[in-house]
N, CA, C and O atoms as a GROMACS GRO file, in nm:
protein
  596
    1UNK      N    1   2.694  -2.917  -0.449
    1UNK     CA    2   2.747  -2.799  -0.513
    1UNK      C    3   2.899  -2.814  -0.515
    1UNK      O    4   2.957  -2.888  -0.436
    2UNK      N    5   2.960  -2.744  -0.607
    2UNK     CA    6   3.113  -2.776  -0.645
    2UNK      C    7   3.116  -2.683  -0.706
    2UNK      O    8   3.026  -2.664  -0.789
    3UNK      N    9   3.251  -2.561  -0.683
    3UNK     CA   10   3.305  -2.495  -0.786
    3UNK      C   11   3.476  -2.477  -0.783
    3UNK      O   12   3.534  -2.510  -0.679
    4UNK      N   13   3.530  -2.443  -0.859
    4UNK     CA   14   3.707  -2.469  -0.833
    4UNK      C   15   3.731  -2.312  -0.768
    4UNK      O   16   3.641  -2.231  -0.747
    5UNK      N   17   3.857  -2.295  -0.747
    5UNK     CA   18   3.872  -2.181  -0.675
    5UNK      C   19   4.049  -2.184  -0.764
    5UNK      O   20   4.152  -2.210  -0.702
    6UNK      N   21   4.046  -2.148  -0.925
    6UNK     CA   22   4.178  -2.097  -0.956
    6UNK      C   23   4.288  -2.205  -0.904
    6UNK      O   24   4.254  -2.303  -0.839
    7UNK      N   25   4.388  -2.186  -0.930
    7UNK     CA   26   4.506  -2.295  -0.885
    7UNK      C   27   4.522  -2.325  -0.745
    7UNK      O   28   4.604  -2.409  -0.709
    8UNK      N   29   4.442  -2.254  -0.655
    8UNK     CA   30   4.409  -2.269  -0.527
    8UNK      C   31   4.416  -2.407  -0.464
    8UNK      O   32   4.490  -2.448  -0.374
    9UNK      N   33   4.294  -2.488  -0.554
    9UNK     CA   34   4.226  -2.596  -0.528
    9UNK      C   35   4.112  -2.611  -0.557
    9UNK      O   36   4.058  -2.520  -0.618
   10UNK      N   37   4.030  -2.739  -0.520
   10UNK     CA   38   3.887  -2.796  -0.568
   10UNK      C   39   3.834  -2.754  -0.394
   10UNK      O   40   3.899  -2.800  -0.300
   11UNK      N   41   3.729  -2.677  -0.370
   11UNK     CA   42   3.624  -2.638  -0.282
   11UNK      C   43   3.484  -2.736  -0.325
   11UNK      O   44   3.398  -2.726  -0.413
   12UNK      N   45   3.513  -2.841  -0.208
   12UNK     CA   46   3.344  -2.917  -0.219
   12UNK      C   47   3.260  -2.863  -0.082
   12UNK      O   48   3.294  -2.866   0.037
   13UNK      N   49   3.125  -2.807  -0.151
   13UNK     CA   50   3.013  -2.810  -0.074
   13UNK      C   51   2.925  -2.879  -0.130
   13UNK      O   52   2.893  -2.911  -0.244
   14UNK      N   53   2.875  -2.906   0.032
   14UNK     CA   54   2.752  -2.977   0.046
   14UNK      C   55   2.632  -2.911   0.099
   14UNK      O   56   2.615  -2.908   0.221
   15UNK      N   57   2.516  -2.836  -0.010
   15UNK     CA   58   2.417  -2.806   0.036
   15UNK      C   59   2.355  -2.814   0.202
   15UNK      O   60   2.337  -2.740   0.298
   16UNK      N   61   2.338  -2.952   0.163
   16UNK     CA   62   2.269  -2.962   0.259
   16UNK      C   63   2.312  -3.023   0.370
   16UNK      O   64   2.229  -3.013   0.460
   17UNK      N   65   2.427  -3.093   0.404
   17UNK     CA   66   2.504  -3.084   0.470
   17UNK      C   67   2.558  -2.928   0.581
   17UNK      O   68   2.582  -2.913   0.701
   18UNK      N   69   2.559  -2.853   0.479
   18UNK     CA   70   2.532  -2.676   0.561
   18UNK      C   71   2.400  -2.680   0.592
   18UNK      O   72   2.384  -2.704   0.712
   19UNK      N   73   2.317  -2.668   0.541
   19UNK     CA   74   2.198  -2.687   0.584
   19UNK      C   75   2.132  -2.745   0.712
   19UNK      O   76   2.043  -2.685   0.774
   20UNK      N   77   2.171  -2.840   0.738
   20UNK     CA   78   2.169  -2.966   0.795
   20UNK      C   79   2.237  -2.889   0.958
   20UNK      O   80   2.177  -2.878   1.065
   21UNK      N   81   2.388  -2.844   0.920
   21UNK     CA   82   2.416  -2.818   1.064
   21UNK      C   83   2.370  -2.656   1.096
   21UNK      O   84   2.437  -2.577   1.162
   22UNK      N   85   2.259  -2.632   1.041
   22UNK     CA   86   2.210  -2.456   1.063
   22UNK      C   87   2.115  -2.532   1.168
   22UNK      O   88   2.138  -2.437   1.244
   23UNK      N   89   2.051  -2.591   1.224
   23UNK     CA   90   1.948  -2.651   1.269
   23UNK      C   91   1.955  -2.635   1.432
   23UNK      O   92   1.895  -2.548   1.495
   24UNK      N   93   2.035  -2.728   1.482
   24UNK     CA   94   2.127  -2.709   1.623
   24UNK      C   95   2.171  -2.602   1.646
   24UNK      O   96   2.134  -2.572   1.759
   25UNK      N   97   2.231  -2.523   1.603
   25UNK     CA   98   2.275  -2.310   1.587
   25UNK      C   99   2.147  -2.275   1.618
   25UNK      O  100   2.141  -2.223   1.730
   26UNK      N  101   2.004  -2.286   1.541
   26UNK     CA  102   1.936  -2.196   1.505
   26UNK      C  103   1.837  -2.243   1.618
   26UNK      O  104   1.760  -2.152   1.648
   27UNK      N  105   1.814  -2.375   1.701
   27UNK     CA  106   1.755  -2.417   1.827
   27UNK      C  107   1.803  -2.321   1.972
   27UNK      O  108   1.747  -2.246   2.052
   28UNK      N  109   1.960  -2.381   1.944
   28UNK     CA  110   2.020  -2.318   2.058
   28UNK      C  111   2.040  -2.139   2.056
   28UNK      O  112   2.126  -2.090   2.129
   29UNK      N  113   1.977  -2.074   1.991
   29UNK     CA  114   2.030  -1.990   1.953
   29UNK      C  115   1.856  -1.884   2.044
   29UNK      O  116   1.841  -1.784   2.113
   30UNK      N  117   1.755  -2.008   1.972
   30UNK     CA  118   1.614  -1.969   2.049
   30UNK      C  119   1.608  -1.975   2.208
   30UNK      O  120   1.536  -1.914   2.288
   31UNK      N  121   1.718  -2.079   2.227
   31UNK     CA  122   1.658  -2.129   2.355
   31UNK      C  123   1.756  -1.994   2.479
   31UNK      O  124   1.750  -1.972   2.600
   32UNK      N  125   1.824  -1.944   2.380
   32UNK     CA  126   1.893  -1.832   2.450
   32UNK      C  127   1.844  -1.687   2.436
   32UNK      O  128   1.875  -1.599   2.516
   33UNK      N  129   1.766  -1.668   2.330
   33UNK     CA  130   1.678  -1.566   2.315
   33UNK      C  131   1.558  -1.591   2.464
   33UNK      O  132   1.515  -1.518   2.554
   34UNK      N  133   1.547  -1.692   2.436
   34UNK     CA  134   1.413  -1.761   2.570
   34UNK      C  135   1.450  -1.704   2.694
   34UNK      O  136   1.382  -1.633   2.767
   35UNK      N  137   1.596  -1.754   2.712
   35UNK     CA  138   1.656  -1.744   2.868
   35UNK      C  139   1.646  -1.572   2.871
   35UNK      O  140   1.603  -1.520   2.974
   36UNK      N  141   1.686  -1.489   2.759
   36UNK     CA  142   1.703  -1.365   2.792
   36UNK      C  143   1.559  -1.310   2.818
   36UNK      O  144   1.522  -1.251   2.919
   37UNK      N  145   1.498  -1.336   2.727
   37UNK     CA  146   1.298  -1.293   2.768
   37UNK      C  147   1.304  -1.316   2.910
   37UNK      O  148   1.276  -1.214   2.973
   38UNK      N  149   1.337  -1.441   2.997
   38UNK     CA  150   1.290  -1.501   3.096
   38UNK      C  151   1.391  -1.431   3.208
   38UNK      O  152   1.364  -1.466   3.323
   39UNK      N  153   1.473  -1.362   3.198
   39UNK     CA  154   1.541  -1.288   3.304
   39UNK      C  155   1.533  -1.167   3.295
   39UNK      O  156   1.623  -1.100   3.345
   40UNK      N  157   1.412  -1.098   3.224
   40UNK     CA  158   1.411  -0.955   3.252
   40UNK      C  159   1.279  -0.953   3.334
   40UNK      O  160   1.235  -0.846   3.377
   41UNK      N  161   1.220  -1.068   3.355
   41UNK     CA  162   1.119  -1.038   3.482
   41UNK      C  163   1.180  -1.026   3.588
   41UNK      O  164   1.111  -0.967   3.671
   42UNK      N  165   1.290  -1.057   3.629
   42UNK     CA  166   1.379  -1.079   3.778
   42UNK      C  167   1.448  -0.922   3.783
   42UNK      O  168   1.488  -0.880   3.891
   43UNK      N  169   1.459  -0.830   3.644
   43UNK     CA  170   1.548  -0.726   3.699
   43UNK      C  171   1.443  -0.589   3.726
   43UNK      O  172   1.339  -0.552   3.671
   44UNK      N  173   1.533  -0.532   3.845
   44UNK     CA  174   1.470  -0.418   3.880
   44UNK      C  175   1.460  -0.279   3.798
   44UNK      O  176   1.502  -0.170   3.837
   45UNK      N  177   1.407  -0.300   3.698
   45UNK     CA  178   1.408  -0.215   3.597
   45UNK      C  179   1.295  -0.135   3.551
   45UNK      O  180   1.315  -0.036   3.481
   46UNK      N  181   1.189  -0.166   3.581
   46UNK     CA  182   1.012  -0.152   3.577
   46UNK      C  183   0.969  -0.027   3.601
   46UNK      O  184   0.993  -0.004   3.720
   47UNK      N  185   0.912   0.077   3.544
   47UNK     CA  186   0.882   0.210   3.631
   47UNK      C  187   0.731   0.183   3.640
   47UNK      O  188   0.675   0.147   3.537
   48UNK      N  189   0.651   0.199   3.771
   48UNK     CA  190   0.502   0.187   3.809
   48UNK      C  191   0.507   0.350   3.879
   48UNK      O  192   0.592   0.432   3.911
   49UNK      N  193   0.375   0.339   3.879
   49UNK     CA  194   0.347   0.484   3.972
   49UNK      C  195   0.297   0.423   4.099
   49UNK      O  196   0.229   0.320   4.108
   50UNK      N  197   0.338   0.494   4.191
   50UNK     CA  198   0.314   0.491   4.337
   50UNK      C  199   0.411   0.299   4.422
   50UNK      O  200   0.519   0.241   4.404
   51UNK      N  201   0.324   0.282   4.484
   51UNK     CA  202   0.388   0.195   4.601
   51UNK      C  203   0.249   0.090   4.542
   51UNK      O  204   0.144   0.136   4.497
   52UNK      N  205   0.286  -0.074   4.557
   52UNK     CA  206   0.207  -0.194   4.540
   52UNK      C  207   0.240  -0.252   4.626
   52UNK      O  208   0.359  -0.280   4.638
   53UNK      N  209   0.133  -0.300   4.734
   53UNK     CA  210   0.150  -0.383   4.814
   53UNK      C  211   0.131  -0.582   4.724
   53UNK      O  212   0.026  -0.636   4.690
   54UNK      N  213   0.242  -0.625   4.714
   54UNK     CA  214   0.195  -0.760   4.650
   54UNK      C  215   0.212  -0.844   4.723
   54UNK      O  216   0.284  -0.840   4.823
   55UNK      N  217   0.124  -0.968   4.670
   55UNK     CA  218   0.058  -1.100   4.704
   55UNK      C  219   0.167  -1.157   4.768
   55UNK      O  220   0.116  -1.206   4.869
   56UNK      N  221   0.272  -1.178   4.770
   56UNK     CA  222   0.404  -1.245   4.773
   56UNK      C  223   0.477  -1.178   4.902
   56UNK      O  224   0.572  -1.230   4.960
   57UNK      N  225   0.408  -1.036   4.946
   57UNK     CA  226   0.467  -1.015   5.129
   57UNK      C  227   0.504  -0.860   5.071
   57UNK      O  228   0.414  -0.777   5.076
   58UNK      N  229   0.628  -0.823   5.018
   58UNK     CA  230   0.671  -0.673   5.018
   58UNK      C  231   0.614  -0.584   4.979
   58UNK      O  232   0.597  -0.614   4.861
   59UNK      N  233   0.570  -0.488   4.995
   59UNK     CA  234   0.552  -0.369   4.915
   59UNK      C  235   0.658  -0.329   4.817
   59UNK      O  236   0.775  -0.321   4.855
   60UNK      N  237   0.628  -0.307   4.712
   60UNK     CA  238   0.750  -0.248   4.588
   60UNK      C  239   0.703  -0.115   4.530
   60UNK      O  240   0.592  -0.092   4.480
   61UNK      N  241   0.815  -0.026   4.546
   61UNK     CA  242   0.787   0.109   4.457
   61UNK      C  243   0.865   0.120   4.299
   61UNK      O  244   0.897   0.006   4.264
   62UNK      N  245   0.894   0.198   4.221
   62UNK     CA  246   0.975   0.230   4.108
   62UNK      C  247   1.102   0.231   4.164
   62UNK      O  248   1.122   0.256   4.283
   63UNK      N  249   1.226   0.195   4.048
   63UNK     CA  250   1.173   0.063   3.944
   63UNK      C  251   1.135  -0.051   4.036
   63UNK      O  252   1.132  -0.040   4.159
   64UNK      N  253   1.109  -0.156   3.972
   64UNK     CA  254   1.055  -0.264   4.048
   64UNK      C  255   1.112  -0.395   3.914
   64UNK      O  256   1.151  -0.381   3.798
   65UNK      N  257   1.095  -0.493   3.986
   65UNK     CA  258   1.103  -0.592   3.880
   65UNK      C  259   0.984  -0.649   3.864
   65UNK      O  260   0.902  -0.575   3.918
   66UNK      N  261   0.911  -0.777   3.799
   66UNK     CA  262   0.765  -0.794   3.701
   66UNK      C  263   0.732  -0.910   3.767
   66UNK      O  264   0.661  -0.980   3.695
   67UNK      N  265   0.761  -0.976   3.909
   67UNK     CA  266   0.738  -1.111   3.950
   67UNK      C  267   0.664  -1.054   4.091
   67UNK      O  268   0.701  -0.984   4.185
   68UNK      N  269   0.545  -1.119   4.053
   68UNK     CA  270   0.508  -1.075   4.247
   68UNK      C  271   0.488  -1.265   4.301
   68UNK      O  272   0.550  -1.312   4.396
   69UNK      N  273   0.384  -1.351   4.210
   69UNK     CA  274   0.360  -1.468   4.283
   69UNK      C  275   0.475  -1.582   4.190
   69UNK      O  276   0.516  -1.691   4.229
   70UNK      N  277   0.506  -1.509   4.053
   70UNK     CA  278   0.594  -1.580   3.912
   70UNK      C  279   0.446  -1.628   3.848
   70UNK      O  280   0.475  -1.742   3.884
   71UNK      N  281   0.363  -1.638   3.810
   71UNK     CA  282   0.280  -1.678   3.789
   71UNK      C  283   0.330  -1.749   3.608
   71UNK      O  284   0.362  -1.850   3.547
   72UNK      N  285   0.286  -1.523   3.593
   72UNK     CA  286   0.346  -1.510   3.444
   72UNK      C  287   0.452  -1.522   3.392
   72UNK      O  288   0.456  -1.534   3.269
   73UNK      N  289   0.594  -1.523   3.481
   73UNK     CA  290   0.706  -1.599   3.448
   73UNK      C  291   0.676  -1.730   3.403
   73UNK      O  292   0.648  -1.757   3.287
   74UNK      N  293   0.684  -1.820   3.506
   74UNK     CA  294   0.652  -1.949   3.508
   74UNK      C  295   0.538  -2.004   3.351
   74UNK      O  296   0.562  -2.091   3.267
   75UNK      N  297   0.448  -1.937   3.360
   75UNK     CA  298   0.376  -1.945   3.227
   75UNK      C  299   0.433  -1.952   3.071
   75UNK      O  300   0.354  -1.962   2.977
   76UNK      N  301   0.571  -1.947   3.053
   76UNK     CA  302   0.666  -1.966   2.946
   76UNK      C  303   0.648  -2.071   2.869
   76UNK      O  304   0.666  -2.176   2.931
   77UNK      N  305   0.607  -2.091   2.706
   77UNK     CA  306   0.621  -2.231   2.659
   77UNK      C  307   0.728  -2.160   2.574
   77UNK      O  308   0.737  -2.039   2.550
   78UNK      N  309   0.832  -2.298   2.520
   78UNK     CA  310   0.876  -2.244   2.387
   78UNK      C  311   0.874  -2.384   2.294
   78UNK      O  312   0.916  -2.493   2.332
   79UNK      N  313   0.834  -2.363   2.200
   79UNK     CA  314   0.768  -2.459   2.111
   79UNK      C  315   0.869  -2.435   1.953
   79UNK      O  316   0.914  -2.342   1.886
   80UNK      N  317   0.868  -2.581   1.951
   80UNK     CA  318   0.948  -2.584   1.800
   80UNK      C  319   0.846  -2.640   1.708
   80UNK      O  320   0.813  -2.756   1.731
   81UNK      N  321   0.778  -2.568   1.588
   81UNK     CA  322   0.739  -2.614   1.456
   81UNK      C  323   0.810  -2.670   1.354
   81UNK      O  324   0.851  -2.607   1.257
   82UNK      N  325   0.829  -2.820   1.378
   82UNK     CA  326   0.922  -2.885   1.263
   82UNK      C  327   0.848  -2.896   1.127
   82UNK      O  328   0.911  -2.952   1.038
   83UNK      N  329   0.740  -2.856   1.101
   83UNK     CA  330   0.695  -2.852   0.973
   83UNK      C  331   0.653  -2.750   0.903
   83UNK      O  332   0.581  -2.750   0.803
   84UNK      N  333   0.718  -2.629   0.982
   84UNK     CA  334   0.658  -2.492   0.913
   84UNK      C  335   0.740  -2.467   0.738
   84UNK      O  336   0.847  -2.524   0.716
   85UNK      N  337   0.690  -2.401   0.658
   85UNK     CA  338   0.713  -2.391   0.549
   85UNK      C  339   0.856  -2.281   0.585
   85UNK      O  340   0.873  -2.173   0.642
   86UNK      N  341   0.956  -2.401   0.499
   86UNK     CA  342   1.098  -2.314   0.540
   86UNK      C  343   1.225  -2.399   0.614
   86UNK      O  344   1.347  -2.392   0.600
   87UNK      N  345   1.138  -2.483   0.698
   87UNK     CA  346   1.211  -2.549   0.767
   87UNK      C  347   1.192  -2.511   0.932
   87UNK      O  348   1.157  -2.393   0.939
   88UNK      N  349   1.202  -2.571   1.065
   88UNK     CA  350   1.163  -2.590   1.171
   88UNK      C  351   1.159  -2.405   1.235
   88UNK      O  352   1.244  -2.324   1.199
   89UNK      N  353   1.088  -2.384   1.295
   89UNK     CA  354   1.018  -2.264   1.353
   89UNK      C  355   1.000  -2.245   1.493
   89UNK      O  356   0.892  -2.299   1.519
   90UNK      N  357   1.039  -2.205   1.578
   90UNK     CA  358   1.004  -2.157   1.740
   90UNK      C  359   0.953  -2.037   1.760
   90UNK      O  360   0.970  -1.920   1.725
   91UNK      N  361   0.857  -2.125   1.854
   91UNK     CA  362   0.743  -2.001   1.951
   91UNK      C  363   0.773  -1.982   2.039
   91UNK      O  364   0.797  -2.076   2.114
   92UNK      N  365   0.792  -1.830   2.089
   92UNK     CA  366   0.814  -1.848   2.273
   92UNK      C  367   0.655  -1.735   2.311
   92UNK      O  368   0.603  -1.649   2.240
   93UNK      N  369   0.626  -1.772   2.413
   93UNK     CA  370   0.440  -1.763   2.446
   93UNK      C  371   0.479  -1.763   2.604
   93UNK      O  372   0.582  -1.795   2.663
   94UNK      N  373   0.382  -1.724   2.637
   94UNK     CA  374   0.363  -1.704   2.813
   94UNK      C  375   0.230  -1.701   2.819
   94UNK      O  376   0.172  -1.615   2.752
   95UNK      N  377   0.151  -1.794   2.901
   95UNK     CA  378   0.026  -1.895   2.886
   95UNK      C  379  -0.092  -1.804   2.986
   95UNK      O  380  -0.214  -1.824   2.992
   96UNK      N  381  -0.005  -1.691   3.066
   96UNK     CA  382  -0.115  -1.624   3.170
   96UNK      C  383  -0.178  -1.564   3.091
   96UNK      O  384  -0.123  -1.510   2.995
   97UNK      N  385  -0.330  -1.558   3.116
   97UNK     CA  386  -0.404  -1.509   3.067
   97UNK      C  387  -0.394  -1.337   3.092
   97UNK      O  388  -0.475  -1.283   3.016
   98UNK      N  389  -0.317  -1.233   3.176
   98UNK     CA  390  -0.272  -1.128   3.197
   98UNK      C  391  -0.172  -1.091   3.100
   98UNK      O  392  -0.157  -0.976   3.060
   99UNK      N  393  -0.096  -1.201   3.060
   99UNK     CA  394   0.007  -1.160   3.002
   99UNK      C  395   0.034  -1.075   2.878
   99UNK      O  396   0.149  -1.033   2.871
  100UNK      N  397  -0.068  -1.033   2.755
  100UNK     CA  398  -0.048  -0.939   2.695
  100UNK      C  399  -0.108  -0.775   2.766
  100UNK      O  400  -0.099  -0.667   2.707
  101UNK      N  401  -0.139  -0.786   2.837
  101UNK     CA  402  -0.167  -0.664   2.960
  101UNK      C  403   0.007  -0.601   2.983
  101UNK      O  404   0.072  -0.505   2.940
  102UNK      N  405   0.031  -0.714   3.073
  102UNK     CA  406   0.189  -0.687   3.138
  102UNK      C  407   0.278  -0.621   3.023
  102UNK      O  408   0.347  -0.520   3.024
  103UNK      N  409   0.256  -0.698   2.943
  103UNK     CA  410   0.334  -0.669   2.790
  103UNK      C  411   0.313  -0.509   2.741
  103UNK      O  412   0.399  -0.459   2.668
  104UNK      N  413   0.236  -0.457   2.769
  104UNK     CA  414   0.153  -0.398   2.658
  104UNK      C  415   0.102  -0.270   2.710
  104UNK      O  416   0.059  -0.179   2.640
  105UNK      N  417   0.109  -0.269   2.835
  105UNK     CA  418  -0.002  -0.213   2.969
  105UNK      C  419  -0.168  -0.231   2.928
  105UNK      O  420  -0.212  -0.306   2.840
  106UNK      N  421  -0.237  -0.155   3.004
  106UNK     CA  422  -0.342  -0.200   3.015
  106UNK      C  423  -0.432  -0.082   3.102
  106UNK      O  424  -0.386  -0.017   3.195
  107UNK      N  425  -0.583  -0.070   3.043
  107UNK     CA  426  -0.657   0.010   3.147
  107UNK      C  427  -0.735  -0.071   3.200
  107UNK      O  428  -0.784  -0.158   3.127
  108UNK      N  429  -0.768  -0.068   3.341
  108UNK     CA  430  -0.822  -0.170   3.440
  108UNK      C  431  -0.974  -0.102   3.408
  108UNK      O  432  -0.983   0.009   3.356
  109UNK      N  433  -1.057  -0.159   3.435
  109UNK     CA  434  -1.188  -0.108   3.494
  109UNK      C  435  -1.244  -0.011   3.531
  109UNK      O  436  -1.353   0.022   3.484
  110UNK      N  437  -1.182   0.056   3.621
  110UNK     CA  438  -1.191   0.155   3.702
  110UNK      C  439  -1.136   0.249   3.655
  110UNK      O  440  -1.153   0.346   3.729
  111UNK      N  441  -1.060   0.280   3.542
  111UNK     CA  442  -1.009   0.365   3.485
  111UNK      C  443  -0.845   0.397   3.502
  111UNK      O  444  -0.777   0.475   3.435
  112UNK      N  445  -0.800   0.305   3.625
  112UNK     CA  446  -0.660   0.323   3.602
  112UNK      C  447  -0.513   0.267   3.498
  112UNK      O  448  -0.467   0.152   3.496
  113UNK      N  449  -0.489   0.323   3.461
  113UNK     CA  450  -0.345   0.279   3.366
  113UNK      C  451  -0.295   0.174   3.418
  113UNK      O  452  -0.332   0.150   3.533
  114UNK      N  453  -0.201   0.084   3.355
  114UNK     CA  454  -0.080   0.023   3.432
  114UNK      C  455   0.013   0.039   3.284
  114UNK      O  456  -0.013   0.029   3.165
  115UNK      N  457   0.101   0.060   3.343
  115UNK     CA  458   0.219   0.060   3.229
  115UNK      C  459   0.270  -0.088   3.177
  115UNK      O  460   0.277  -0.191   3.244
  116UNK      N  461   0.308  -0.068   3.018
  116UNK     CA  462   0.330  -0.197   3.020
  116UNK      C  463   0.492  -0.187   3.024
  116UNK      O  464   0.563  -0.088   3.042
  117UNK      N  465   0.540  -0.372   2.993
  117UNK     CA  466   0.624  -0.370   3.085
  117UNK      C  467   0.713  -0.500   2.997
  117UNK      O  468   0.754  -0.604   3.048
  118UNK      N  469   0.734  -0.445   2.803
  118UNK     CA  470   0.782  -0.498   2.739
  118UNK      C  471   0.879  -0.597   2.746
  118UNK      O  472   0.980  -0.574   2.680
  119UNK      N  473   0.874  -0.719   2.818
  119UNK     CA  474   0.997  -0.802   2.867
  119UNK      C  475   1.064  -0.854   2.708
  119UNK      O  476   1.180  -0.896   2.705
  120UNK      N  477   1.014  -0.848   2.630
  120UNK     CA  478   1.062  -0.916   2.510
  120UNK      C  479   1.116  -0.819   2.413
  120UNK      O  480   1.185  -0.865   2.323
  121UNK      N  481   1.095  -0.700   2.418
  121UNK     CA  482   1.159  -0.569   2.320
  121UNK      C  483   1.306  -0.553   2.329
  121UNK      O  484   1.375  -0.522   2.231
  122UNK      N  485   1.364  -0.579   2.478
  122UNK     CA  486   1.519  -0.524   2.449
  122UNK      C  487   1.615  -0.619   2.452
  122UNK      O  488   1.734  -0.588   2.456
  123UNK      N  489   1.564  -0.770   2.449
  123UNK     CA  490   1.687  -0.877   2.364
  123UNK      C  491   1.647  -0.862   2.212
  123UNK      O  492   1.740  -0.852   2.132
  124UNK      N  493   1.510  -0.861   2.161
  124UNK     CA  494   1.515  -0.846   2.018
  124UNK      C  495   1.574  -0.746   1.978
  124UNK      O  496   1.678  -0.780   1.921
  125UNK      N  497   1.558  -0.615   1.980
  125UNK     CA  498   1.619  -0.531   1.995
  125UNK      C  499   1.788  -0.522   1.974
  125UNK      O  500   1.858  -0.461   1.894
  126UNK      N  501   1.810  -0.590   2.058
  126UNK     CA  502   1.974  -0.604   2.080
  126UNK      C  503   2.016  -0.712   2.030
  126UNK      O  504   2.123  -0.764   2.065
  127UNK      N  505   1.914  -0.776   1.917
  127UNK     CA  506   2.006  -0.897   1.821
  127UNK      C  507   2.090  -1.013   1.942
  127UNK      O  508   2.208  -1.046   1.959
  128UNK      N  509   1.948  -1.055   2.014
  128UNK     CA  510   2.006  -1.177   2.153
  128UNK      C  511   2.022  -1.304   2.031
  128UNK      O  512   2.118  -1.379   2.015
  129UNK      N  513   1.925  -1.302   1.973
  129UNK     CA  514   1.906  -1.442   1.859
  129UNK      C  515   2.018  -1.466   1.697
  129UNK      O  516   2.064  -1.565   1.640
  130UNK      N  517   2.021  -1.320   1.675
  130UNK     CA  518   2.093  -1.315   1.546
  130UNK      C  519   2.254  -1.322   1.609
  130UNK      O  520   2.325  -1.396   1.541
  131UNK      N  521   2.323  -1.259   1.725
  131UNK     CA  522   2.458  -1.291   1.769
  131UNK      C  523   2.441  -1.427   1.835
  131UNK      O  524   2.530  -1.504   1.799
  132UNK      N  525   2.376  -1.467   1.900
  132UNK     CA  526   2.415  -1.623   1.965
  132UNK      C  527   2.344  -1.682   1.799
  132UNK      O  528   2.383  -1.796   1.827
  133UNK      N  529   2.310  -1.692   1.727
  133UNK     CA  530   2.306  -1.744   1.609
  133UNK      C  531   2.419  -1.760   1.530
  133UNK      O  532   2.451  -1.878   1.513
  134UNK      N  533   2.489  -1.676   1.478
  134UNK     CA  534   2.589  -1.593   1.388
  134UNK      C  535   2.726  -1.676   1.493
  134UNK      O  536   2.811  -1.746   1.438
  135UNK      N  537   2.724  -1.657   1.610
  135UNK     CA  538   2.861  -1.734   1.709
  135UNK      C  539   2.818  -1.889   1.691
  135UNK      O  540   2.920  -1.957   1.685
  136UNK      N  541   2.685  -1.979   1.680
  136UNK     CA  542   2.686  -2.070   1.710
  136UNK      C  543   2.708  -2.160   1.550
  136UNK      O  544   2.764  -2.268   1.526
  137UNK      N  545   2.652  -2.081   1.478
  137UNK     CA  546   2.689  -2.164   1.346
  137UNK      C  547   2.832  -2.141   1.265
  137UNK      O  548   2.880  -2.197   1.167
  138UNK      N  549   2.861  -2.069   1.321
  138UNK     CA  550   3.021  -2.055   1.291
  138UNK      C  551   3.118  -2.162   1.330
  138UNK      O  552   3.213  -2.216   1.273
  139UNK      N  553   3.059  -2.174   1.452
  139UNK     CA  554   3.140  -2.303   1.515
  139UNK      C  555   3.128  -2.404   1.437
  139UNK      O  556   3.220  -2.451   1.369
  140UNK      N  557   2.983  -2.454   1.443
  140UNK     CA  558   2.892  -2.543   1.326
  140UNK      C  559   2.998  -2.600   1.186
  140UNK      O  560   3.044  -2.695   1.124
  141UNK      N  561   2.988  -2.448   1.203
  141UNK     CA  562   3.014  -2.448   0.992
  141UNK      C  563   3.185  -2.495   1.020
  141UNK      O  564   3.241  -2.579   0.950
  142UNK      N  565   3.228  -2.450   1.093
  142UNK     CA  566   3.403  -2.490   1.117
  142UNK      C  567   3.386  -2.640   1.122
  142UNK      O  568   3.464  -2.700   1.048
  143UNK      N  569   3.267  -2.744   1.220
  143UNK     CA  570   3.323  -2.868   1.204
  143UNK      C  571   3.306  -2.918   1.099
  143UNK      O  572   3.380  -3.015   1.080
  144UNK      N  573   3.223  -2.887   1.000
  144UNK     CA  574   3.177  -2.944   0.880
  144UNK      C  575   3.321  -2.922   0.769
  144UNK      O  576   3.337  -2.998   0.674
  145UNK      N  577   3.398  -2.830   0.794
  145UNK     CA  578   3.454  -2.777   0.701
  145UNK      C  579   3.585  -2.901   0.644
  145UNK      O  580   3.652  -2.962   0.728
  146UNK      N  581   3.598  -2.916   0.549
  146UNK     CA  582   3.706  -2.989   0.501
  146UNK      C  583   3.829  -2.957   0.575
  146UNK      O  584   3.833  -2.854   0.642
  147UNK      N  585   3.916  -3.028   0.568
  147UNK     CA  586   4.019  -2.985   0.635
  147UNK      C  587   4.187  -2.977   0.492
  147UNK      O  588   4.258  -3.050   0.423
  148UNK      N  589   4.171  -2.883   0.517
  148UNK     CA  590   4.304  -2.829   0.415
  148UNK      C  591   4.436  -2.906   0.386
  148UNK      O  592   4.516  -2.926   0.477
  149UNK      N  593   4.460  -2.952   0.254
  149UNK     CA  594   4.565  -3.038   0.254
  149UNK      C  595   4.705  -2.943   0.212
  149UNK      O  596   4.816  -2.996   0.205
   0.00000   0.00000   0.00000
């Protein structure tokens, strides 16, 4: 692509060359959305009803944080689709079989509630992916950029 810019000067782009450095931005950009999913199990933020004695030794009341053995922490994949229609694609997944429960809450058996316990709502929410995106290809796009004579 090429267009002039007035007595300014000649502005050359390169498609895909921009293209090209959106890739590395748009990885690193997941893998920080990831980290933020993955540190709201550690904060004490959780509201449960009553007192849980867990597997792991303490009793915990409200708030609480979402880790008793890490099971479902630890259960984290994040997966890149380099052939999705569009261009490369990431999954982030948590492999415990509990885990859309935790997410989501859940009625047990017996009839009791558990609240769920949305770890992934308040970085999306708060644009964790679109600002470390938007900061990382900026940088990106600066090294690519011609340099002004």
């Amino acid at each position: 692509m090429r267009f002039t810019v007035g007595d300014v000067g000649t502005v050359h782009l390169n498609d895909e060359e921009i293209l090209g450095a959106m890739v590395e931005p748009f990885m690193q950009a997941n893998e920080i959305l990831g980290r933020a999913f993955q540190a709201r199990f550690d904060m004490w933020i959780w509201t449960w009803p009553g007192m849980t004695q867990r597997r792991a030794g303490a009793p915990v009341g409200s708030p609480r944080n979402i880790v008793d053995l890490g099971h479902l922490r630890d259960s984290y994949e994040f997966a890149r689709i380099p052939h999705a229609p569009g261009g490369p694609e990431y999954e982030h997944g948590w492999a415990a079989e509990y885990a859309m429960a935790v997410h989501e809450g859940a009625r047990k058996r017996n009839g009791q509630t558990m609240p769920g316990r949305p770890w992934t709502l308040d970085p999306l929410e708060n644009g964790v992916l679109e600002n470390a995106f938007i900061k990382l290809a900026m940088a990106a796009l600066e090294r690519i950029r011609e340099p002004r004579l």
